[in-house]
N, C-alpha and C positions, 0 to 999 in steps of 0.2 A: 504494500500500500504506500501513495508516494504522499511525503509530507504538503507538497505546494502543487496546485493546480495553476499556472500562470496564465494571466489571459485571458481565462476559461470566458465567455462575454462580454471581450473586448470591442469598444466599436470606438471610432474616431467622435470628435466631437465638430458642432457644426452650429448654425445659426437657426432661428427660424423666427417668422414672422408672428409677433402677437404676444403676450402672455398675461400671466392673471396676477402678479406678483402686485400688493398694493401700493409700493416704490414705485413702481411704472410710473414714467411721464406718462402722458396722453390715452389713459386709459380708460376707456369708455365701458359700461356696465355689460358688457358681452365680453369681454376681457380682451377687444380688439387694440391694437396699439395704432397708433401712426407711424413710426419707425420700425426698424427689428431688433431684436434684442438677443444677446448672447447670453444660451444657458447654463448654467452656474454646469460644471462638471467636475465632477467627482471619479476617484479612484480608493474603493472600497479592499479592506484588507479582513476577512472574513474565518474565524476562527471556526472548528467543532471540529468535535472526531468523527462525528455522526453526518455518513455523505448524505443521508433523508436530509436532513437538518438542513446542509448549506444547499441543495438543490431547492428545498421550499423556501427559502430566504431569497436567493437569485431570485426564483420565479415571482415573488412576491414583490419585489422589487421593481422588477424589468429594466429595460434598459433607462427610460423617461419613468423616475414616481412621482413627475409632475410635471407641469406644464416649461415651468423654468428654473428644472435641474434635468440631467444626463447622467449615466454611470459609465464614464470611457471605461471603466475596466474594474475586474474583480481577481484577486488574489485569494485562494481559497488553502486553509491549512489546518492539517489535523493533529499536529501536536502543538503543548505549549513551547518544544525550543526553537518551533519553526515560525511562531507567531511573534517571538520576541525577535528574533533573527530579522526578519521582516519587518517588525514595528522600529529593530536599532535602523534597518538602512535605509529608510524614508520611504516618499514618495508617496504618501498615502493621502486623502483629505478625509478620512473617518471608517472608524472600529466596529464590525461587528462579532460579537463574540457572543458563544452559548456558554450561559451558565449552566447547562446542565452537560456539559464537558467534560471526560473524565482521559486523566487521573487529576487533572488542574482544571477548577469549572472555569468560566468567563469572566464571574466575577472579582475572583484573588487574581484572577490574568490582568483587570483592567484596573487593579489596583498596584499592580506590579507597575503596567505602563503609565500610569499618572506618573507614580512617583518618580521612576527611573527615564523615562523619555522627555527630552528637552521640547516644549512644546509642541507636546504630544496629542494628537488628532482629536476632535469626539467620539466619545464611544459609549456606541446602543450595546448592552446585554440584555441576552433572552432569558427572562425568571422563568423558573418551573412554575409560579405561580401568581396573579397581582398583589399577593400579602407580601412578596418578596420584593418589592419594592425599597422597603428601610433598606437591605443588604444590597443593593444598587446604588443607593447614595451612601451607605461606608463605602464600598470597591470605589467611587470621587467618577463614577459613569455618568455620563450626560442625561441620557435618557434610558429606558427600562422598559420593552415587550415583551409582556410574558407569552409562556406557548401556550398552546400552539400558534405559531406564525397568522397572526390575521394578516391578509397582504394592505388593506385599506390604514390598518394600523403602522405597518413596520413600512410602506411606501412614505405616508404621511410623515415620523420619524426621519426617513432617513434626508428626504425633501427640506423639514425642518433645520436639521444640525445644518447640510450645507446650504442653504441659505446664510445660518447666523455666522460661517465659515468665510464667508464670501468677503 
């Protein structure tokens, strides 16, 4: 089984006309623009052991989880020293991690990376449950989807952080 899936959903990034973002100059109540506008893009760095896991994640995601965000690409890894490995050498703009991960959940993962990564990315973990939330804000994570993956929820999240990234 290989640690890093590179790529896997990689697509270039690109412009498009319109968005719903309430920044927008010239935005009219149908979320049409007058100019175009260049969509926020992201390069997600995607932790779990469980290939269910990251394939429902990807899929919930897609390549657009919104009008004016992109995902150029996804790095998928199934240990924690490949997840550190990856979060020491950049490039990423945001973390998703399963806290039900094992032998290291996502949580002690993304509390690892606060502390040790020099302004280090936001990072969404998956709770096994929505009471697990408090243990999402000890691990210093941005945001908290519990499982199972709603796509409407964890698109919205990841849409959210890169925005605030931007």
């Amino acid at each position: 089984m290989s640690d890093a899936h590179p790529g896997h959903g990689s697509h270039g990034s690109g412009t498009t006309a319109g968005t719903d973002v309430a920044t927008s100059v010239g935005t009219d109540e149908a979320g049409r623009s007058g100019g175009s506008a260049v969509p926020v893009s992201v390069r997600i760095l995607l932790y779990s052991d469980d290939s269910a896991t990251r394939d429902a994640v990807r899929l919930a995601v897609g390549r657009r989880p919104a009008r004016d965000v992109e995902v150029s690409g996804w790095l998928e890894v199934a240990t924690p020293a490949a997840c550190v490995s990856a979060a020491d050498a950049g490039g990423f703009d945001l973390f998703v991690l399963d806290g039900e991960a094992s032998p290291i959940g996502g949580l002690g993962l993304a509390k690892q990376l606060k502390n040790e990564v020099f302004d280090c990315p936001p990072i969404i973990v998956l709770t096994g449950r929505p009471q697990d939330a408090w243990l999402a804000a000890w691990s210093q994570a941005d945001l908290a989807v519990p499982h199972p993956v709603d796509p409407v929820t964890l698109a919205r999240a990841v849409a959210d952080l890169a925005r605030r990234a931007r």
